[in-house]
py3Dmol code that shows the C-alpha trace and the ligand (Angstrom):
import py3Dmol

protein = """\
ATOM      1  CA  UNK A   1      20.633   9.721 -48.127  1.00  0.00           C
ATOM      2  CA  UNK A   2      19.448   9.229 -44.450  1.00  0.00           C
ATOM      3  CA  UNK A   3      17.774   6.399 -43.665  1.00  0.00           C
ATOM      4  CA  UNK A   4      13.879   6.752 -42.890  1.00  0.00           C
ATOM      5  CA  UNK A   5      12.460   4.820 -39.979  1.00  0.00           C
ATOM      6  CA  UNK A   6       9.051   3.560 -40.555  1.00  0.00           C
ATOM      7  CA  UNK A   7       6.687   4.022 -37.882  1.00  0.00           C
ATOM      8  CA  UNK A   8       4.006   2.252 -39.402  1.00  0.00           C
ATOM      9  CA  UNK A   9       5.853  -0.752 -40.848  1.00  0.00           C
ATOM     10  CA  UNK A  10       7.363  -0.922 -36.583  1.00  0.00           C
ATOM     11  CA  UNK A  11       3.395  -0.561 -35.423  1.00  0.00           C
ATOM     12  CA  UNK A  12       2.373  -3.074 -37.960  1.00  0.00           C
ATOM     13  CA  UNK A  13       4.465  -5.456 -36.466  1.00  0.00           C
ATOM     14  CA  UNK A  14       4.357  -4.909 -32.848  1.00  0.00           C
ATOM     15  CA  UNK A  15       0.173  -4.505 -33.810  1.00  0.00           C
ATOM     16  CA  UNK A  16       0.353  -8.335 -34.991  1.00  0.00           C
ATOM     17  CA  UNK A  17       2.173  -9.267 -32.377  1.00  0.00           C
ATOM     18  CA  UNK A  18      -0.263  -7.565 -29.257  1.00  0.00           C
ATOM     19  CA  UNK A  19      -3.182  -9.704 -31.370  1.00  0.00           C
ATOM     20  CA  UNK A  20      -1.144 -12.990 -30.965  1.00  0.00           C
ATOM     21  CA  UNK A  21      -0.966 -11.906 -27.230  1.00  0.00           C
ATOM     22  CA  UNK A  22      -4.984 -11.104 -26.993  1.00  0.00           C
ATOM     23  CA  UNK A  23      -5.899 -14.624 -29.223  1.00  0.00           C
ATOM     24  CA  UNK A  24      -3.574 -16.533 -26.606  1.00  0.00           C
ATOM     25  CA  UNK A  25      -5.303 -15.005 -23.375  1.00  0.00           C
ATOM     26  CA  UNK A  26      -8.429 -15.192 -25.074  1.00  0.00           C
ATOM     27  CA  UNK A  27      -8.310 -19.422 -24.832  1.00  0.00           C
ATOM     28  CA  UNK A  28      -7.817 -18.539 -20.995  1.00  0.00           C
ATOM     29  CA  UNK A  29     -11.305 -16.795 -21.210  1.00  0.00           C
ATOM     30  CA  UNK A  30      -9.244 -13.186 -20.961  1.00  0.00           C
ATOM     31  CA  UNK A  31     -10.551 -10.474 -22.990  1.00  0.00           C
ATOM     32  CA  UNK A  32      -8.531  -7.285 -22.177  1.00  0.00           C
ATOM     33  CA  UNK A  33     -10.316  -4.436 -22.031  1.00  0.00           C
ATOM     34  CA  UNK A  34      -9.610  -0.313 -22.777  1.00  0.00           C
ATOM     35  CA  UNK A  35     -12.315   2.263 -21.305  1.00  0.00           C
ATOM     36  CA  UNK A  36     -11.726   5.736 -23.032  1.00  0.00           C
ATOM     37  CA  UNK A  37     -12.810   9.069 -21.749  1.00  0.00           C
ATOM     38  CA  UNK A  38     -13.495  11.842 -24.325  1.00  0.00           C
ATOM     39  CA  UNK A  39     -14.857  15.150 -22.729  1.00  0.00           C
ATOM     40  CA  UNK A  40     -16.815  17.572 -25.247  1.00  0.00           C
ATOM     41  CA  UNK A  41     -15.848  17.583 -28.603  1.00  0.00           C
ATOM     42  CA  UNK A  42     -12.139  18.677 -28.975  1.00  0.00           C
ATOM     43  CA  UNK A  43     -11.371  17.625 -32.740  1.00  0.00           C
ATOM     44  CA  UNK A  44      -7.884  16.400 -32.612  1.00  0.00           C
ATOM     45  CA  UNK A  45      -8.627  14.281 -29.240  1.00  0.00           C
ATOM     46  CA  UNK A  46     -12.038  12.997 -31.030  1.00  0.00           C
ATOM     47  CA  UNK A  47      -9.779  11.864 -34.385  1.00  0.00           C
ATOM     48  CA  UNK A  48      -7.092  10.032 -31.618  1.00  0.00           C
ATOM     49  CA  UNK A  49      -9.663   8.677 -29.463  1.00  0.00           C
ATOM     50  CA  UNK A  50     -11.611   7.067 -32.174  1.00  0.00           C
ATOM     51  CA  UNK A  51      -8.619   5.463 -33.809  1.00  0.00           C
ATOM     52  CA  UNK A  52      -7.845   4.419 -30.446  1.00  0.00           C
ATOM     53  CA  UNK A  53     -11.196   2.138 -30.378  1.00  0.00           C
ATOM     54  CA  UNK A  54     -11.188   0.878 -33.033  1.00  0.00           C
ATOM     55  CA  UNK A  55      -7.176  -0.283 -33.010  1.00  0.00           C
ATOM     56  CA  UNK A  56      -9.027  -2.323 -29.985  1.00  0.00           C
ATOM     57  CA  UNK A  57     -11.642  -3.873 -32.327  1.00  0.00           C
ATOM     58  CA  UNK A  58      -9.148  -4.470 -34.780  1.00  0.00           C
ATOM     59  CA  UNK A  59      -6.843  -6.607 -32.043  1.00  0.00           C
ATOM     60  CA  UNK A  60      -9.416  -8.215 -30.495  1.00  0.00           C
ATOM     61  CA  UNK A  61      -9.904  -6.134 -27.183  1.00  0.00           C
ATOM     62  CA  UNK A  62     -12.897  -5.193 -26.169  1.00  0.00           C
ATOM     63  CA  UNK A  63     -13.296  -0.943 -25.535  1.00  0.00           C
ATOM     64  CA  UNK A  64     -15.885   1.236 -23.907  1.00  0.00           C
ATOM     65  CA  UNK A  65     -16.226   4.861 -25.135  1.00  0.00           C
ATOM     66  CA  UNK A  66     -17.287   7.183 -22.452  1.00  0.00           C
ATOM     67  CA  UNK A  67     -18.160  10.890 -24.043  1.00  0.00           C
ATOM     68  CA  UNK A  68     -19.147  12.938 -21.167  1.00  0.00           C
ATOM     69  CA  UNK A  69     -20.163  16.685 -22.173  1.00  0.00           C
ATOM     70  CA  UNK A  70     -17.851  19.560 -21.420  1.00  0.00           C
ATOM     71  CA  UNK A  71     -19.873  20.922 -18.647  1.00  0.00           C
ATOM     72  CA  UNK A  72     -18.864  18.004 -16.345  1.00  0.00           C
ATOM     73  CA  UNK A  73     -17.315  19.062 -12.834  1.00  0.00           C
ATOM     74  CA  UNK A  74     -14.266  17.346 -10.924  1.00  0.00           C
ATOM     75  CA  UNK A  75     -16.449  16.216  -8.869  1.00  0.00           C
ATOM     76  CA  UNK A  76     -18.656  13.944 -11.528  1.00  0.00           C
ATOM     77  CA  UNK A  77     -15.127  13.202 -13.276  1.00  0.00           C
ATOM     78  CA  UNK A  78     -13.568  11.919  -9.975  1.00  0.00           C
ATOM     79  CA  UNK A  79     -16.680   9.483  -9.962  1.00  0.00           C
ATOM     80  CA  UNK A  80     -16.635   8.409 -13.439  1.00  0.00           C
ATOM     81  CA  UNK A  81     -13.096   7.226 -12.802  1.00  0.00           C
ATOM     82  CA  UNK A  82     -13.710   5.305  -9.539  1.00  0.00           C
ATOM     83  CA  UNK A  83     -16.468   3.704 -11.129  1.00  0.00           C
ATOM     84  CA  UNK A  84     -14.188   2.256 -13.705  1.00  0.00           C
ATOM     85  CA  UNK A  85     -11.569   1.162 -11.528  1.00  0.00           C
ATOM     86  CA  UNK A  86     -13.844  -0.883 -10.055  1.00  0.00           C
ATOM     87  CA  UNK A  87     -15.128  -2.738 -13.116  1.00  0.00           C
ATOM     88  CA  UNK A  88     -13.681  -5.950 -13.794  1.00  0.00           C
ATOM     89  CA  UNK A  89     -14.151  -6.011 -17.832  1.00  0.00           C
ATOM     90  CA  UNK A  90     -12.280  -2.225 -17.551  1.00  0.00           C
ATOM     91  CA  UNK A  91      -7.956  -3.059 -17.629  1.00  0.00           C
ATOM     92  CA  UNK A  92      -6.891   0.150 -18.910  1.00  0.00           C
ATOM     93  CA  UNK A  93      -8.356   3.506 -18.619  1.00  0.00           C
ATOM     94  CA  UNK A  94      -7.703   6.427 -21.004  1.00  0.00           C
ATOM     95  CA  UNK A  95      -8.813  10.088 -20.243  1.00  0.00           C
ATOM     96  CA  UNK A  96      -7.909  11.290 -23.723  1.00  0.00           C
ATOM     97  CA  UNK A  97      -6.227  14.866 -22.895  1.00  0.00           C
ATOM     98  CA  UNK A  98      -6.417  18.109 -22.597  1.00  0.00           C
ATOM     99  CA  UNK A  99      -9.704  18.052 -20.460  1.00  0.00           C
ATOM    100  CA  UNK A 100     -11.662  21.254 -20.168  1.00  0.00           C
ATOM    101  CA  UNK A 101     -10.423  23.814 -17.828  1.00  0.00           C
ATOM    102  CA  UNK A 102     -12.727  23.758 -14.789  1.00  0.00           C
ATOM    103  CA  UNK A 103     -11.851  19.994 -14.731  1.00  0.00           C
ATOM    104  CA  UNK A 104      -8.979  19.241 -12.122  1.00  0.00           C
ATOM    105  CA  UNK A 105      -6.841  17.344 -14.611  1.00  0.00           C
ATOM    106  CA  UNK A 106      -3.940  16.212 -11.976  1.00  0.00           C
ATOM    107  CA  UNK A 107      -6.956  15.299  -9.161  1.00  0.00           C
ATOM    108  CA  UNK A 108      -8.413  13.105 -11.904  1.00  0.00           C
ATOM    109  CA  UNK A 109      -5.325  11.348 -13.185  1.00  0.00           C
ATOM    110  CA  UNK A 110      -4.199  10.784  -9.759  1.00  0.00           C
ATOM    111  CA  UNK A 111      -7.291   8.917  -9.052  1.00  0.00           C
ATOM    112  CA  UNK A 112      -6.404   6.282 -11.628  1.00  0.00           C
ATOM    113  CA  UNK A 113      -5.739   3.231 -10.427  1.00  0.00           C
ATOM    114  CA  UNK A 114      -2.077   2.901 -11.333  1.00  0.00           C
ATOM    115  CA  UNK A 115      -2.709  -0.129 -11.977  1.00  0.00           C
ATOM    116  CA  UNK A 116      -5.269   0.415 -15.035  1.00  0.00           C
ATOM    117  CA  UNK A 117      -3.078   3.424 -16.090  1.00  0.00           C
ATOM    118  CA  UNK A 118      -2.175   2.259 -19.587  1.00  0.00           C
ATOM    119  CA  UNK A 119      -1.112   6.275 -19.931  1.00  0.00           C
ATOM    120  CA  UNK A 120       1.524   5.952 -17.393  1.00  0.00           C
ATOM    121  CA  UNK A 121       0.704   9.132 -16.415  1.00  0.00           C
ATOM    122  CA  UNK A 122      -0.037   8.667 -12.650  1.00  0.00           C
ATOM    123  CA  UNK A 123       3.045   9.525 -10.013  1.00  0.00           C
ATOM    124  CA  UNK A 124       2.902   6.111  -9.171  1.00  0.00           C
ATOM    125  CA  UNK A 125       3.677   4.849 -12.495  1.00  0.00           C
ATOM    126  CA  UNK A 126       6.709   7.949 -13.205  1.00  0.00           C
ATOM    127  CA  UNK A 127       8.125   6.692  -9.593  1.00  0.00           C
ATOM    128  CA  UNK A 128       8.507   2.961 -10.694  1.00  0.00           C
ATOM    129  CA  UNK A 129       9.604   4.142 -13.870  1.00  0.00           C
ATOM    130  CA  UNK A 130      12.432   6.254 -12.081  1.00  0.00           C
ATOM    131  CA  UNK A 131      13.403   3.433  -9.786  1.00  0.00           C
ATOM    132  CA  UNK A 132      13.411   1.053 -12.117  1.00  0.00           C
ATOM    133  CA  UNK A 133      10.714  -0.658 -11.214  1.00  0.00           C
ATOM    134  CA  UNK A 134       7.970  -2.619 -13.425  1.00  0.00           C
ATOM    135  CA  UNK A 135       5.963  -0.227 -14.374  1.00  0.00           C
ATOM    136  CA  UNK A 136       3.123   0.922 -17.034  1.00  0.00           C
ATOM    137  CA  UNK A 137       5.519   3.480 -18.847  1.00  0.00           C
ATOM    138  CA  UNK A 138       3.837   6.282 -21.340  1.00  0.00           C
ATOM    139  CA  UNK A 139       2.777   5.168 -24.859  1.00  0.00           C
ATOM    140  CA  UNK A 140       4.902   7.703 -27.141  1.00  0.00           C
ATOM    141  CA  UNK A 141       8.089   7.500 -24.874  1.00  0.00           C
ATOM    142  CA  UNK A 142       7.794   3.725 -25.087  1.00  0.00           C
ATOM    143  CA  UNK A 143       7.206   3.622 -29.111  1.00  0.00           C
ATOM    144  CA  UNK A 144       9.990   5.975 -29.323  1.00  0.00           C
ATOM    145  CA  UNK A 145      12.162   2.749 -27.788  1.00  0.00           C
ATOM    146  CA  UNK A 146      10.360   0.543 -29.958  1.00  0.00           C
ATOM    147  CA  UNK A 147      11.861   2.532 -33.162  1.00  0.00           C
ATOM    148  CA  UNK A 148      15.145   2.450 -32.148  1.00  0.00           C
ATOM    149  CA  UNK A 149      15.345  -1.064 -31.029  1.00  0.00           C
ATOM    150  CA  UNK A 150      13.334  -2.917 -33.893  1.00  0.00           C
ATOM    151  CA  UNK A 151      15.709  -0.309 -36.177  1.00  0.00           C
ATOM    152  CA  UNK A 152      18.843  -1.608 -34.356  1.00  0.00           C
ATOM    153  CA  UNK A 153      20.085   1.476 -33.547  1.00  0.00           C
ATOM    154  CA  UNK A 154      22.498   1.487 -30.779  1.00  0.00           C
ATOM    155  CA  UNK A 155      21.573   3.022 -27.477  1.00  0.00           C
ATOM    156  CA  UNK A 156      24.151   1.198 -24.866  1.00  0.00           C
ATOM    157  CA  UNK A 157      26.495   4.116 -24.596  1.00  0.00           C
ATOM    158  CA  UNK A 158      24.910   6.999 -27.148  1.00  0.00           C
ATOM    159  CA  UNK A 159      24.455  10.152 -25.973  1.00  0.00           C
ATOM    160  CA  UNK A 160      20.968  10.999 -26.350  1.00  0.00           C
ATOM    161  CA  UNK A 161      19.652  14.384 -26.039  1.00  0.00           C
ATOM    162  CA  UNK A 162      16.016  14.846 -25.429  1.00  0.00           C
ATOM    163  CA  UNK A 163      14.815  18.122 -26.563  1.00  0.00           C
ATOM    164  CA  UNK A 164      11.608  18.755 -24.651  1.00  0.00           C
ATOM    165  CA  UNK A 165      11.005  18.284 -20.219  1.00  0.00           C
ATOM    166  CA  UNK A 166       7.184  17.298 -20.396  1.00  0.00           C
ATOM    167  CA  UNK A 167       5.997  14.528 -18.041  1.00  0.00           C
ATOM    168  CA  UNK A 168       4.213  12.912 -20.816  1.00  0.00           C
ATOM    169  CA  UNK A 169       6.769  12.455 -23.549  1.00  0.00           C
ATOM    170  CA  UNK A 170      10.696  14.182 -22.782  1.00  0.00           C
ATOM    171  CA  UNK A 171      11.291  13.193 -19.205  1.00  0.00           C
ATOM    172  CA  UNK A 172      10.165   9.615 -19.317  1.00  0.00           C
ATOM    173  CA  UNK A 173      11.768   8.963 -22.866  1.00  0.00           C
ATOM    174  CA  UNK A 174      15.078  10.072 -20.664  1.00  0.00           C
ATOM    175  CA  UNK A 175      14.833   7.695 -18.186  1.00  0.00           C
ATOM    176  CA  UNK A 176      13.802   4.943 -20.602  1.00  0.00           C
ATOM    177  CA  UNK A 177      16.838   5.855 -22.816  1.00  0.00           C
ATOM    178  CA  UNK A 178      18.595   6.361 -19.359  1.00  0.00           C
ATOM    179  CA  UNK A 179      17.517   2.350 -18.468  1.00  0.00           C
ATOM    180  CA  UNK A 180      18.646   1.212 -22.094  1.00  0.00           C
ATOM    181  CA  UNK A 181      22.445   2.807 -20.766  1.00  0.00           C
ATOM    182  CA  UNK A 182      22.347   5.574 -22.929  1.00  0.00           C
ATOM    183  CA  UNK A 183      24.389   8.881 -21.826  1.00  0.00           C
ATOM    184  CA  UNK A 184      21.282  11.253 -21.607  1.00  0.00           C
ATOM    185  CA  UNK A 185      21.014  14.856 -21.605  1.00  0.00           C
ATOM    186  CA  UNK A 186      17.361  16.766 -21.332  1.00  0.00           C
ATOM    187  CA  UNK A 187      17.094  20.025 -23.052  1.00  0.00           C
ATOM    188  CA  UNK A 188      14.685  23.102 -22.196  1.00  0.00           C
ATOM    189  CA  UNK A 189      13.939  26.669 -22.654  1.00  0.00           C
ATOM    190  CA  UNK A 190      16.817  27.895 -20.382  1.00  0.00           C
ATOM    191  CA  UNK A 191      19.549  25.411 -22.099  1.00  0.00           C
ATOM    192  CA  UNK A 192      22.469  27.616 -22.938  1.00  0.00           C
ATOM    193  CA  UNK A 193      23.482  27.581 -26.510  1.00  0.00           C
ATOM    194  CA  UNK A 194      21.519  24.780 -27.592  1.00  0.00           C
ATOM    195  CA  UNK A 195      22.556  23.872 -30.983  1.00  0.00           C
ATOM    196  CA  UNK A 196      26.332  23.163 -29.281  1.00  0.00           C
ATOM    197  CA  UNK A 197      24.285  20.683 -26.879  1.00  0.00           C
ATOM    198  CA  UNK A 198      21.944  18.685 -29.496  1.00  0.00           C
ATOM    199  CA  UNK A 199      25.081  18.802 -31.999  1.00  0.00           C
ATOM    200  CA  UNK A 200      26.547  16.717 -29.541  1.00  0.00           C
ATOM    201  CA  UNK A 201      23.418  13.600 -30.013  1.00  0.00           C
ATOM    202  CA  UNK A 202      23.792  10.300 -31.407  1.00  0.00           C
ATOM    203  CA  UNK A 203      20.366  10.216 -30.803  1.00  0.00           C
ATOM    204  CA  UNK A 204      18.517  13.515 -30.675  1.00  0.00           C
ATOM    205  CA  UNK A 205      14.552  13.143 -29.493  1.00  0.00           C
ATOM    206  CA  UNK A 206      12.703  16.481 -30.492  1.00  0.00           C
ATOM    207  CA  UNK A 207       9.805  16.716 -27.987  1.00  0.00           C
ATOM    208  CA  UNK A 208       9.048  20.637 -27.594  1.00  0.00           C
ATOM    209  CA  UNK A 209       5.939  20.985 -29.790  1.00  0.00           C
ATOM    210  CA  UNK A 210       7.195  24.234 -31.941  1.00  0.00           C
ATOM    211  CA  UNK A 211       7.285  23.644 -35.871  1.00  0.00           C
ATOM    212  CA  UNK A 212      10.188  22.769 -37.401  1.00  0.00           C
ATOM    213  CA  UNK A 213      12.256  24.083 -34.454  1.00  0.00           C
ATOM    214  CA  UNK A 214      15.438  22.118 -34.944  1.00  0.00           C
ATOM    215  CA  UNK A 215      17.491  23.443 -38.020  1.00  0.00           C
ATOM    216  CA  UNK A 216      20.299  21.371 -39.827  1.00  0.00           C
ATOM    217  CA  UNK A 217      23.010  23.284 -37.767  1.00  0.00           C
ATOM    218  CA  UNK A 218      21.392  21.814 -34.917  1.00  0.00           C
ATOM    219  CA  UNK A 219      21.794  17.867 -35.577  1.00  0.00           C
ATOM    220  CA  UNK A 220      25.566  15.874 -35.765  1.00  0.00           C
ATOM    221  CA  UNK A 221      25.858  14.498 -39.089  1.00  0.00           C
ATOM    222  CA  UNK A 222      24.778  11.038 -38.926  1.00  0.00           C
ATOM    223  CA  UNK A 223      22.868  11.065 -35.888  1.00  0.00           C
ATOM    224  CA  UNK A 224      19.657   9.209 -35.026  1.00  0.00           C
ATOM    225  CA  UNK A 225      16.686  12.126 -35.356  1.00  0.00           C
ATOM    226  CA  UNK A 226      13.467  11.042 -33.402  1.00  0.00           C
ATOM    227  CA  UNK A 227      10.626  13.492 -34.031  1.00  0.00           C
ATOM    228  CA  UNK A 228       7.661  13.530 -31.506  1.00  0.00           C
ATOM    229  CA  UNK A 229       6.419  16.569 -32.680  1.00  0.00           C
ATOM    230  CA  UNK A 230       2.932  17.051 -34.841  1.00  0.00           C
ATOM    231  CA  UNK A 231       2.277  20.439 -35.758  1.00  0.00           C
ATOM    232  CA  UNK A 232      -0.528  21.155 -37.961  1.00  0.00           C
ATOM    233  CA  UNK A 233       0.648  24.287 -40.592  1.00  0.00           C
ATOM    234  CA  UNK A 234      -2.639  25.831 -42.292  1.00  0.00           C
ATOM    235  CA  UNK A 235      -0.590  28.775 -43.495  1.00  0.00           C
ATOM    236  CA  UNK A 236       0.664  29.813 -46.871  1.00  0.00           C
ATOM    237  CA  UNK A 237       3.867  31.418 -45.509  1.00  0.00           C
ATOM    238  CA  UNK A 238       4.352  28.443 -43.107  1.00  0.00           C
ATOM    239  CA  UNK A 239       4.387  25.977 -45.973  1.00  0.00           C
ATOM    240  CA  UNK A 240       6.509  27.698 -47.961  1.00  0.00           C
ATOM    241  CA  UNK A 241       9.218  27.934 -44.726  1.00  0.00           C
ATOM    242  CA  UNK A 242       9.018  24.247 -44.330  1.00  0.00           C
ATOM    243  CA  UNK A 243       8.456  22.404 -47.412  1.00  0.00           C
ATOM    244  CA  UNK A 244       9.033  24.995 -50.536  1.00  0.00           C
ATOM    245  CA  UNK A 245       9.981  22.952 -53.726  1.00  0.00           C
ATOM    246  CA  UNK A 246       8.623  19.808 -52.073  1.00  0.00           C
ATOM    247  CA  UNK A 247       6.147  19.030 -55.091  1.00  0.00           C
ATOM    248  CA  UNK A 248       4.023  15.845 -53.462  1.00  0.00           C
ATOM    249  CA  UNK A 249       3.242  17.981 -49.941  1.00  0.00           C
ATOM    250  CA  UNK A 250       2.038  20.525 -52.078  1.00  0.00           C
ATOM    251  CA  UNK A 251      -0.086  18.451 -53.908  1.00  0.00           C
ATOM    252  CA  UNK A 252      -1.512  17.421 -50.226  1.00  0.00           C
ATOM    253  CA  UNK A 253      -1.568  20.955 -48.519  1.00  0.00           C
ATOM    254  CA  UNK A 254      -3.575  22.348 -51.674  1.00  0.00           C
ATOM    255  CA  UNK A 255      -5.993  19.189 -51.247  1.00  0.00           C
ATOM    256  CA  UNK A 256      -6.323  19.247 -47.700  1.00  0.00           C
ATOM    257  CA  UNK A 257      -5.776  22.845 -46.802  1.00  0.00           C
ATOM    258  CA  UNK A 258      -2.976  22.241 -43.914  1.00  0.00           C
ATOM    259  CA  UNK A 259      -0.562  19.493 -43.901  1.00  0.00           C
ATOM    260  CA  UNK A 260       1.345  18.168 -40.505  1.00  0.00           C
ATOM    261  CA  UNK A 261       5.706  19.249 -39.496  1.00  0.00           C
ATOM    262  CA  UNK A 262       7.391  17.591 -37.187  1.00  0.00           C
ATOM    263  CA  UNK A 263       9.546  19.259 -34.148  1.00  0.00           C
ATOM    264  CA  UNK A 264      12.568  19.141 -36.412  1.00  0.00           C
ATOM    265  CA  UNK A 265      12.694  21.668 -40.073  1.00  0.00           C
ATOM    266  CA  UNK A 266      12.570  19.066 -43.086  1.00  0.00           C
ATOM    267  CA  UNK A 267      16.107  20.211 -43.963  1.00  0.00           C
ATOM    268  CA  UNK A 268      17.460  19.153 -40.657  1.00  0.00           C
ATOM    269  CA  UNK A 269      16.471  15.407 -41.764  1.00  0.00           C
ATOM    270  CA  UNK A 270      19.111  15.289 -44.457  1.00  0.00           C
ATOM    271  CA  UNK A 271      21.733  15.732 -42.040  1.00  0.00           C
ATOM    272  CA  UNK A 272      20.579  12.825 -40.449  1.00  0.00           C
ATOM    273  CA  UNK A 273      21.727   8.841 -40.721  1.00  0.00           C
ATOM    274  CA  UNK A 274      18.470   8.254 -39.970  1.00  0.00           C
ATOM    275  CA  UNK A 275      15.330   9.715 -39.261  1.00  0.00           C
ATOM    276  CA  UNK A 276      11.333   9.114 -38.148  1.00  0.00           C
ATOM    277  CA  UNK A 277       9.314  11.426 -40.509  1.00  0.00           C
ATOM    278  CA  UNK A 278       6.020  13.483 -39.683  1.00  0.00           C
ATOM    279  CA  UNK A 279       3.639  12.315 -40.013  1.00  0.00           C
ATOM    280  CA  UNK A 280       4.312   8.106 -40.348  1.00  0.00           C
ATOM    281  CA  UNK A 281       7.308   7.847 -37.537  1.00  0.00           C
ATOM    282  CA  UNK A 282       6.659   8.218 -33.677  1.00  0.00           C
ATOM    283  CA  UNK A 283       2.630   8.885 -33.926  1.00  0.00           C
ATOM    284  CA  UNK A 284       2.063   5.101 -35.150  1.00  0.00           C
ATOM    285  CA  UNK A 285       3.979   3.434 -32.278  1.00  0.00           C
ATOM    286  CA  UNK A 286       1.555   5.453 -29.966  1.00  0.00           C
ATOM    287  CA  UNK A 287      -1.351   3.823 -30.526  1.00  0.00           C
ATOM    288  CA  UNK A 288      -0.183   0.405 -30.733  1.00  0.00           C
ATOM    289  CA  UNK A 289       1.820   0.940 -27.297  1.00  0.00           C
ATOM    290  CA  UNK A 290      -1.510   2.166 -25.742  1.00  0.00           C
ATOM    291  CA  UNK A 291      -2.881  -1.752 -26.821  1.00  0.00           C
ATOM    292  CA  UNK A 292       0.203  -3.361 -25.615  1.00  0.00           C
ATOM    293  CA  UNK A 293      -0.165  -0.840 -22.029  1.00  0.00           C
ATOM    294  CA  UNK A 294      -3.777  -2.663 -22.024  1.00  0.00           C
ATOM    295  CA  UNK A 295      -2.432  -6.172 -22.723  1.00  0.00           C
ATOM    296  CA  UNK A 296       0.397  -5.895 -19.949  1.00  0.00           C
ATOM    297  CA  UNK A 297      -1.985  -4.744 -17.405  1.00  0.00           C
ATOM    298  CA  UNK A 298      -4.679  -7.419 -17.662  1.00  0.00           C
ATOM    299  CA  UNK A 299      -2.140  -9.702 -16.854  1.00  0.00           C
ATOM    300  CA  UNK A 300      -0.540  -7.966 -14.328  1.00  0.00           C
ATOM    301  CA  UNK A 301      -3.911  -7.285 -12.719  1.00  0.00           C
ATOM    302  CA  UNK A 302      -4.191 -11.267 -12.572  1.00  0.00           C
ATOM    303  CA  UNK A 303      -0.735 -12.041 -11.730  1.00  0.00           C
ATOM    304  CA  UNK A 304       0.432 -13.675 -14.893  1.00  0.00           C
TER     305      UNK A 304
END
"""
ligand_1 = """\
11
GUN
N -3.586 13.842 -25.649
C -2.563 13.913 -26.526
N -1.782 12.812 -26.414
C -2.325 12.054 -25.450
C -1.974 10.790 -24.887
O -0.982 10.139 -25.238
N -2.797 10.329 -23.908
C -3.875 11.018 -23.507
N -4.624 10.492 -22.545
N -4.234 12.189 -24.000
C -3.450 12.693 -24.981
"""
view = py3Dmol.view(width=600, height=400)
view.addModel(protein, "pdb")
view.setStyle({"model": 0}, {"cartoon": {"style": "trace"}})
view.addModel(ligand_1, "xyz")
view.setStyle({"model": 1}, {"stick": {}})
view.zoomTo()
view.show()
């Protein structure tokens, strides 16, 4: 039986740990801050952004919600965001994505000042990362670290294959996993006969965003399976692909009318030697790196 890595139990940990962090620069009259930006009323973003807040209140930081309506222009956005890189009480700003489509997303998140980007989303940020310089990396790349390190799975000459090219999660997990001395190979659309490439992973990060899209021929027996991917199935047909037999997620789909797959087909876990399931694995660590992003840069803001 593959092993299961617990996201929660990881985030629980490092969560405990980021409040130790606050209570200590709290007696040096430091009270790091998160300001997050939620345009209109997109549901998924409103269900991450408000679990995002209050993971703040429940560490000690203090958070400003910002809900502008989905009629605001660049122009007011661009504002917004200079306004909080000004403010003192502001260490990390959040503009919870995607925006809506007459907003210039890359305009806005290049306005961030890099040093408040607890995202690690700004070109700044990617460049240190790439050089190897301190830098505020991206939350889910950097929980997806987290997992294998507090798991003590060995990354000092693995190959790792990241499944997935985005800027947000599958190129920056590569370079992290590429800083940690792992052999790393990024897969995409155009990758010639894939399943000979990820069959080739120690560690095998599924970042692509399709349901279920790595099958057990796809995964070395015994490998490490990381997967990023939250799908939300609402379908009938699509539960019955993924999870037929599987009593409990039954009981959950018929309660809840959809239930969430990961990037990789449930079958593809038991090939595994161990594995981060959907929902519980990678999403946790998100979060909880977002608070430690916030932590980090109030005291690099003040030089500690
Ligand atoms: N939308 C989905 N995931 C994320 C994230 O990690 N950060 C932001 N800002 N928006 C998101």
């Amino acid at each position: 039986m593959p092993r299961i890595l617990d996201g929660a139990a990881i985030a629980a940990a490092i969560k405990q740990e980021v409040a130790e962090e606050v209570k200590r620069l709290g007696a040096q009259g430091i009270r790091p801050g998160l300001a997050a930006v939620l345009v209109g009323h997109v549901p998924a973003s409103e269900i991450y952004v408000r679990s995002k807040v209050q993971t703040c209140a429940e560490l000690g930081l203090y958070s400003d919600l910002i809900t502008p309506e989905d009629t605001i222009t660049t122009e007011e956005m661009l504002e917004l965001v200079m306004g909080l890189n000004d403010r003192d009480d502001v260490d990390g700003i959040l503009i919870q994505l995607p925006l809506p489509k007459q907003v210039d997303a890359k305009a806005l998140l290049d306005q961030v000042d890099p040093a408040k980007d607890v995202d690690g989303f700004h070109p700044v940020n990617a460049g240190r990362l790439l050089a190897g310089r301190p830098a505020l990396a991206p939350c889910t790349p950097a929980g997806v670290i987290e997992i294998l390190k507090r798991s003590e799975i060995p990354i000092a000459g693995a190959h790792a294959v990241v499944l997935g090219r985005s800027d947000i999660v599958g190129k920056p997990v590569a370079m992290l996993l590429l800083h940690q001395n792992a052999t790393v190979t990024i897969c995409h659309s155009k990758t010639r006969d894939l399943p000979a490439v990820t069959r080739e992973a120690d560690i095998l990060v599924a970042a692509i965003g399709r349901a279920g899209f790595v099958t057990p021929e796809m995964v070395k027996p015994g490998a490490t399976v990381i997967d990023v991917g939250i799908n939300r199935i609402a379908t009938r047909e699509e539960f019955e692909r993924f999870f037929k037999g599987d009593a409990k997620r039954e009981a959950a789909f018929e309660k809840r009318g959809s239930t969430l797959v990961g990037d990789v087909h449930p079958q593809a876990y038991a090939m595994a030697g161990a594995y981060t399931p959907v929902p519980g694995g990678v999403g946790p660590l998100t979060i909880v790196m977002l608070m430690a992003n916030t932590v980090r840069a109030a005291k690099m803001r003040r030089g500690l």
